[in-house]
N, C-alpha and C positions, 0 to 999 in steps of 0.2 A: 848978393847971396843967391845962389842958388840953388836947387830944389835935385838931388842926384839919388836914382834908385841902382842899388851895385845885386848883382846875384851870383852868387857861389855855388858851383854845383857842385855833386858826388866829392870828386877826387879833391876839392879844394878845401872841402872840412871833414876831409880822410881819417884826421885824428889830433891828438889834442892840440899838436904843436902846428898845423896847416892851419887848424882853425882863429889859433891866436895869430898866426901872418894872415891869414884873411878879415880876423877884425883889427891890424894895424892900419889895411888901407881903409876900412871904416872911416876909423878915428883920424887919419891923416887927412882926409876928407871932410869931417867937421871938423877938424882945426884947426883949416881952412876958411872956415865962412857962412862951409855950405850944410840946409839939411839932407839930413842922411835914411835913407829907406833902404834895409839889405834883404834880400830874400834869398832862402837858403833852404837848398834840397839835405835828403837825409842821409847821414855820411856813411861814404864809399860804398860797398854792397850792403848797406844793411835792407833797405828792399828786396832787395834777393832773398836775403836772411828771414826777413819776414814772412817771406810768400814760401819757402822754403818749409818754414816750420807751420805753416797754413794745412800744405802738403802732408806732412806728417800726419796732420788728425783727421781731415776725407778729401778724397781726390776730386771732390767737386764744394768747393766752400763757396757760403752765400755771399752773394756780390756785396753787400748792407756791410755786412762783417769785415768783408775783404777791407773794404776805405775804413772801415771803423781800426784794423790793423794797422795797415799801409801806412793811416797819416801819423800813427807814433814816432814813425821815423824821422819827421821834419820835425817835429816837436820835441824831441833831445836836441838835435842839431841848432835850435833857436835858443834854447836855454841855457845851451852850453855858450853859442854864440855870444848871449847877453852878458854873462857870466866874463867870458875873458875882458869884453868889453868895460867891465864894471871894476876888475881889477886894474884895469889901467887907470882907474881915475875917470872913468865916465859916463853919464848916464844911458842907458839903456835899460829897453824895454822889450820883452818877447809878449808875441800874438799868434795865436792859432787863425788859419783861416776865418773860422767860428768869428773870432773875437774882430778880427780886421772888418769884418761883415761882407766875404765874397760869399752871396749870393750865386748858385749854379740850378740849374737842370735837378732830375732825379737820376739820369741815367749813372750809375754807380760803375767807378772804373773808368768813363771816358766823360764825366758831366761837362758840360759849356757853362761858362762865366754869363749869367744875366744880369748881373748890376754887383759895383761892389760902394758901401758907405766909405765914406772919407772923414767923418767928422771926428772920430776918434785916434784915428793914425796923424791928424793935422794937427787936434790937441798938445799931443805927444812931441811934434817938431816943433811947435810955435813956444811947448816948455823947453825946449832943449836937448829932449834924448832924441838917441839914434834908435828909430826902431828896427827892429828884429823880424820879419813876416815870416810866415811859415807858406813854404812855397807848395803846390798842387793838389792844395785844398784847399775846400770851402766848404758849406752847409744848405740843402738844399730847403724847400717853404714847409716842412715837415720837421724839420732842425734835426736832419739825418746828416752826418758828416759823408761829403762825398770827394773822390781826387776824380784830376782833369786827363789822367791818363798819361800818356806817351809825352816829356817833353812838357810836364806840368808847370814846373817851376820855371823856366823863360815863361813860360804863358803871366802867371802870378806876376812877374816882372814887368814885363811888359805891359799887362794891365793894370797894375797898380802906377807906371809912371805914366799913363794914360789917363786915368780918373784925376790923379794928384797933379797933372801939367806942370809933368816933369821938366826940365832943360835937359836931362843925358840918360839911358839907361845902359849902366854898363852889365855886361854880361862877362865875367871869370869863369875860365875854363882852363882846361888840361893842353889847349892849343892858343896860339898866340895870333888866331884872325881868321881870317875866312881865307881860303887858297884857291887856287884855278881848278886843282880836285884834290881827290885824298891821299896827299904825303903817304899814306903804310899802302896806298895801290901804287903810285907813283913818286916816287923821291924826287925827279925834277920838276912837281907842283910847287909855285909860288904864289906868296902872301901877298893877297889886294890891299890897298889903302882905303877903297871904297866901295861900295860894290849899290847899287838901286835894288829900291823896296821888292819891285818886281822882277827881277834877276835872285832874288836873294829868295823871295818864295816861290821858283822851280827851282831851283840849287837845293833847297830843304824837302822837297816833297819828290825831289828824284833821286833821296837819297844821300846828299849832303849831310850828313850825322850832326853838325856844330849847332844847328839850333833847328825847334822844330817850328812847321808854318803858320800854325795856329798864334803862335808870338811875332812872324812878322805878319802874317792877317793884322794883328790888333797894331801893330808898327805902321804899316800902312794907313789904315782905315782912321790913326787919330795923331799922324804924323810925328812920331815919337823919334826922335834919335835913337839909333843901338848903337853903342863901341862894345867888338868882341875883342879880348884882349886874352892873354896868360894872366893865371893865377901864380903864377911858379917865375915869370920872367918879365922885366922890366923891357918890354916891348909895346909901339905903338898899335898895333890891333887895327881891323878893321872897323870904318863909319857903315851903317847900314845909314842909306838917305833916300829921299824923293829923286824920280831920273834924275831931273831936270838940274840935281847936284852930282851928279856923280858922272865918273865917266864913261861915256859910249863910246862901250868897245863894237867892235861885231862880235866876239866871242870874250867873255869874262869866265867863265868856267865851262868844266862837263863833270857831268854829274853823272852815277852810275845805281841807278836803284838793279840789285840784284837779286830780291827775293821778288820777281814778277812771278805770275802765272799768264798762260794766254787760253782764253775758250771761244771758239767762233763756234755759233752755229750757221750751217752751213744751209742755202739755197732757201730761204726762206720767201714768203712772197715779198714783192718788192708793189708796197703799197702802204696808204697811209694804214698808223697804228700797228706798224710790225713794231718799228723801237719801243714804243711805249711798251708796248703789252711786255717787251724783255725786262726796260731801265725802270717800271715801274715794281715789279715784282721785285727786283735786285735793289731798289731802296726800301720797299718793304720789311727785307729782311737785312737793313740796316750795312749793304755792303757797297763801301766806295770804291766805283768805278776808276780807273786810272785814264789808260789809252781807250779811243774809243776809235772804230774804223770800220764805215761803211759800204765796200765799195758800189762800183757802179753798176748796176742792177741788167744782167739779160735774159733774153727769154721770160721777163718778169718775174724772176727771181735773183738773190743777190745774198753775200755773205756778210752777218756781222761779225766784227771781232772787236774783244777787249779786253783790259787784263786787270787784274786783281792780284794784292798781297796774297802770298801763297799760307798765306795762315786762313784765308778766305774762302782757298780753291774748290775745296770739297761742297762746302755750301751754296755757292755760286755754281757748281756744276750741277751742281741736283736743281736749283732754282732754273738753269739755263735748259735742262733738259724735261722740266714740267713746261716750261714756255712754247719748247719748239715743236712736242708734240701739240700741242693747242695749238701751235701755228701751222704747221705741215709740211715742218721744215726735214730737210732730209736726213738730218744727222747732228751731232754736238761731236767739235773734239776736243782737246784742252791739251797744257805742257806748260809741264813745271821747273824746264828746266832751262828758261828763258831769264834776259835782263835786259834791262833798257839801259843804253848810253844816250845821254844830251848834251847837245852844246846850247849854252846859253849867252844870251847878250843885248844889251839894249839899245845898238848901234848895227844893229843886223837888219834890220828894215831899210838901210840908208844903202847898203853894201851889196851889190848885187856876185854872183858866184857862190855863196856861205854853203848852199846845201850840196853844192858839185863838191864845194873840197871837202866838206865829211864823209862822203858817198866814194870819192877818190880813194881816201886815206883808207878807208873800211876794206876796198876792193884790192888796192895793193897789199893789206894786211892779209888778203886771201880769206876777209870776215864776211861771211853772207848775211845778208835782211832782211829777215822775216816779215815784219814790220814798219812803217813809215807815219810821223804824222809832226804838223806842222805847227808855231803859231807864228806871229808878228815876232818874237824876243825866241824860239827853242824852237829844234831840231830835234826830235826825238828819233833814236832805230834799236829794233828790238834784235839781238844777237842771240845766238847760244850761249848760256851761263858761264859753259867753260871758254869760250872765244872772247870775254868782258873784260877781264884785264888789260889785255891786246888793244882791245877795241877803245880805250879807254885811252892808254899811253897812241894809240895810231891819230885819234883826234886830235889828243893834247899836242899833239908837233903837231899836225899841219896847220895850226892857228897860232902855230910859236907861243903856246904859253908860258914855256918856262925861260922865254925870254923879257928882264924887265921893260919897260914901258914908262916913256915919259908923265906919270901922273902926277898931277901937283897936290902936293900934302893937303889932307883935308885939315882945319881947326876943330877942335871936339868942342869947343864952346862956341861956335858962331852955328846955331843951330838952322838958320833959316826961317822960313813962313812956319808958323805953326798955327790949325785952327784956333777961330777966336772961342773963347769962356761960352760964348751962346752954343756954336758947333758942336764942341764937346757936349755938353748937357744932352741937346738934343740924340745924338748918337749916344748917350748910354744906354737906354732901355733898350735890352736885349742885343748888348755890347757886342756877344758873341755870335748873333745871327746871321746869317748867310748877306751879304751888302752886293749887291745888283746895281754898279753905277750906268750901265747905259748899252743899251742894245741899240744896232746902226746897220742901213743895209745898205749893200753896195751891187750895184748893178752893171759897175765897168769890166766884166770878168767874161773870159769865155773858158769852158772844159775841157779840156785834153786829155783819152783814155787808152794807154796801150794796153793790148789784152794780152792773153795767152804768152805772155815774154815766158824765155826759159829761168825757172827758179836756180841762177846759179851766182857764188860772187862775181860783184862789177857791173851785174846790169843798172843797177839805181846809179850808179858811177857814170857807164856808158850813154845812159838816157841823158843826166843832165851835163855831161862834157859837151854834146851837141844841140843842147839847147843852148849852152852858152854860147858857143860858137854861131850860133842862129843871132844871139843878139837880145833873146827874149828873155825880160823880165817876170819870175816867179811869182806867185802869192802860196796859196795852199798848194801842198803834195801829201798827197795821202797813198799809201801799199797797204796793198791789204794783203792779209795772211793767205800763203801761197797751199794751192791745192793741185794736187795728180802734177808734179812736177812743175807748173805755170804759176806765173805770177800778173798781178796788175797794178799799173801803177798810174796814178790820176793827177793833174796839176792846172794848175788854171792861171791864166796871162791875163794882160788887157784886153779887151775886147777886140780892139783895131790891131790887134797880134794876132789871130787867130787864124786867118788861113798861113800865115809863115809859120806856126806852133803848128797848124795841123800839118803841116808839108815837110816839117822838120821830122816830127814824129813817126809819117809814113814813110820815110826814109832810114829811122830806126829799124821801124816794125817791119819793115822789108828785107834785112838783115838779118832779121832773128828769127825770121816764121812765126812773128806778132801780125796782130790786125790795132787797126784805131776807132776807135767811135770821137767823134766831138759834139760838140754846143755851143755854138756860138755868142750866147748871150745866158748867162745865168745871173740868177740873186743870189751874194754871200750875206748871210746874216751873223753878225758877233755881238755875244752879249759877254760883255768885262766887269769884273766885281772882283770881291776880295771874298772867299770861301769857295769858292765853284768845285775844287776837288773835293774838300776836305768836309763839304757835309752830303750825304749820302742823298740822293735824290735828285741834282741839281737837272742833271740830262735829262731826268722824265718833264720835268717840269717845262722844258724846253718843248719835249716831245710830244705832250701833251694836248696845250691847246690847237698844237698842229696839225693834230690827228683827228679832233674836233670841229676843224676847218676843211677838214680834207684836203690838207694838202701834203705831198709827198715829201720826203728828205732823199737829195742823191748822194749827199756825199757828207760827212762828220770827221770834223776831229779837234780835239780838245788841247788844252793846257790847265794850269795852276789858274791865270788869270782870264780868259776868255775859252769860249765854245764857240764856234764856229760849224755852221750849216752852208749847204748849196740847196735851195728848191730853182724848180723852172721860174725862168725870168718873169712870166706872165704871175706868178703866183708873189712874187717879190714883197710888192706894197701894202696888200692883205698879207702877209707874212709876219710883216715888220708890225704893224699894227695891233696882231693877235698878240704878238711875244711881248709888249711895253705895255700893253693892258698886264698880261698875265703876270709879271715881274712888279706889278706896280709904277712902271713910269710915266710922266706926262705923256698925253697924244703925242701932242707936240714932239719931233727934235727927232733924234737918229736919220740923219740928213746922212745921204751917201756919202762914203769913202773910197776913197781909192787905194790902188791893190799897193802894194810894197814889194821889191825884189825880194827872192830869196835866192 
């Protein structure tokens, strides 16, 4: 027997008649064997509906009240649910967050899950009904009802098959699996059979709509199976798994987050305690950082740049421009009318060329980039909004996604390693908090910086078609936002690469009326976890005790699952030491690695 949580979103308990084929596959599922756990959002627009007539009575209603509305709407949805269920002959039982006992936060409209009790939802299975949850609520230590925000109910799901150790979480939807990207941008995107935890949380957080990240964060973080399937089509769906099950591709998707903003402030000093004094004020006012891109600092001054949901921008520009006047920086500019395309994949570290052909595809598409920033598994370039469809369909061929691939079916029931009954317990308390598995520094790198290149399409193209041709294997590349017509663009090889990188390069920059700076030995520092975007502050915290050490940052850039810094090589090993204190991990461990193709 085993233990299956199913979630039905919006469109799949639309109305009366979806809802009774939604609890068919309940009940065909305990009639089966197995216990059943459904969680179930509030049907079709009635959120809308709600917040809609919210609107009606003052154009600023209290956040308390808002969840105190909001969560009515999962709570028709679960009793109707119970309801078909009980007509068929069986038992069921509906729960409000409240009653399930998810424990959150107070923050009202976006709260995080701190514990949820099990004793009562196992009761309920060990009698025989299928419970009923009510999906993106819970009640905070005040017994104020609050929602999880964006994306609540996979979260609900996901953590409830988390706490209950689960064997499957399937997730029902409007779409029949995860795809290489999104069917209504591209019609020759095709459906994965399997896709990794971390592939699957930058595909969500760059804008992938099928599920949001905070459900695979808790997927990851307590090795839960996900099948995303159709609610409407008797199709196979995607496994969300651990890598080490799934296949490594070099590229599994691209992802296209469109509602970016970009703000750099411009020449700021380049010494310790510039970032902080920016990423601390901008978690302050509770706003998460996306792209992050430092570059390389001259004249002792140097540009940051990073972008934020354009529902942010305004905030973060006012934050961005009290910062820069305290720092004496020369100026803020920002643009709202940018988007990020990614390629993702977790066989892209093995595969040397990945960032030449997206940087090709982009340039033959006549797509210029603004922006550049790397990790182990993504490629991020930030485009013009209107140039993103383009730019989106130009990647998706040059990685032939929309052609099939030998994958070998996955079994939705042979789940794999899943933490033991001790592991789980231990990680519940404060299920939701930010998880920092392990910061590592690596010392085998050397810098490469062309300056002054011409901001025009092809040059990120141009640069690394003749790095490849050099022979030299990639790790980070980072562009930063292009200023008075030039661009710059940063990368960093092995170390025992570096005068063939620096002689490659001058060979570039000699063609374009660029100049080069290098470094021949730098410290990368990566610290990997599961939250680093999605809670607000994680880069100050980075920033932080480094600024405290005095020691300088030359180069940044981010992803979903790791951050990644350059300081000078001398500063390395006090580096690494400050950042696994700060984070909480043993002295001990972050043993050097070495760099990976890109």
């Amino acid at each position: 027997m085993a233990l299956v949580v199913q979630k039905f979103g919006g469109t799949s308990v639309a109305d009366p008649q979806k809802i009774k084929a939604a609890a068919a596959k309940a009940i065909a599922r305990h009639d089966a064997g197995d216990q059943v756990v459904v969680v179930v959002s509030a049907m079709g627009h009635q959120t809308d509906h709600l917040v809609e007539l919210a609107g009606e009575i003052t154009p600023r209603p209290n956040a308390r009240e808002m969840d105190m509305l909001l969560s009515t709407g999962e709570q028709v949805s679960v009793a109707l649910f119970a309801m078909a269920i009980q007509a068929a002959g069986r038992e069921a039982v509906s729960l409000t967050g409240a009653q399930i006992g998810i424990r959150t936060d107070s923050r009202h409209g976006k709260a995080r899950i701190k514990s949820i009790s099990t004793d009562h939802v196992r009761t309920l299975l060990d009698g025989g009904a299928i419970v009923i949850a009510a999906g993106f609520q819970g009640i905070d230590q005040h017994g104020n009802i609050t929602t999880l925000g964006r994306g609540g109910s996979d979260t609900t799901a996901v953590a409830l098959a988390a706490v209950l150790g689960a064997d499957l979480c399937e997730i029902y939807t409007d779409v029949d699996g995860i795809y290489t990207t999104d069917p209504r941008i591209l019609p020759a995107a095709r459906r994965l059979s399997s896709i990794a935890y971390d592939e699957m949380l930058e595909l969500a957080s760059l804008g992938a709509g099928v599920m949001h990240s905070r459900s695979i964060e808790f997927a990851k973080k307590f090795g839960v199976p996900v099948m995303v399937r159709s609610s409407f089509k008797d199709m196979p769906g995607t496994m969300i798994l651990p890598a080490d099950r799934a296949k490594p591709r070099p590229a599994s998707g691209v992802a296209l987050a469109k509602d970016e903003a970009r703000i750099t402030l411009e020449s700021v000093p380049d010494e310790p305690g510039t970032s902080h004094a920016l990423f601390s004020e901008l978690a302050t006012a509770g706003i998460a950082v996306d792209m992050i891109v430092q570059n390389v600092g001259q004249g002792g001054r140097a540009d940051i740049s990073f972008t934020v949901p354009s529902d942010d921008l305004h905030q973060a520009v006012d934050v961005s421009r009290r910062v820069a006047a305290t720092l004496g920086a020369t100026g803020v500019s920002h643009d709202d009318a940018v988007a990020k395309v990614s390629v993702v994949g977790v066989g892209m570290a093995r595969e040397e060329g990945v960032a030449g052909r997206m940087f090709q595809a982009l340039a033959d598409a006549g797509i210029n980039v603004r922006m550049i920033t790397t990790s182990e598994i993504k490629i991020s370039a930030l485009v013009s909004r209107a140039d993103a469809p383009a730019a989106v369909a130009a990647v998706h061929a040059a990685f032939g996604l929309e052609t099939p691939t030998s994958v070998e079916a996955v079994d939705a029931e042979d789940h794999g390693a899943k933490p033991s009954p001790l592991e789980v317990v231990r990680r519940l308390e404060g299920m939701e908090d930010l998880a920092i598995e392990d910061c590592v520094l690596d010392c085998s790198q050397a810098l490469v910086t062309l300056l002054d290149l011409p901001d025009t399409p092809g040059v990120a193209a141009d640069v690394f078609a003749e790095v490849a041709r050099a022979g030299l294997f990639v790790d980070m590349i980072v562009q930063s936002h292009p200023r008075d017509g030039r661009a710059e663009i940063s990368f960093t090889v092995p170390a025992g690469d570096a005068e063939r990188a620096t002689a490659a390069a001058r060979g570039i920059a000699a063609a374009r009326g660029a100049t080069v700076a290098d470094v021949p030995h730098v410290a990368k520092l990566s610290i990997t976890g599961v939250g680093i975007r999605s809670h607000a502050g994680v880069a100050d915290r980075l920033f932080q005790p480094l600024t405290d050490a005095g020691i300088n940052i030359d180069l940044v850039n981010t992803s979903e699952v790791r951050l990644n810094v350059i300081v000078a090589a001398e500063h390395g090993p006090r580096a690494l030491a400050v950042l696994r204190k700060a984070f909480g991990l043993p002295a001990t461990g972050g043993r050097e690695a070495s760099a990976s193709p890109a």
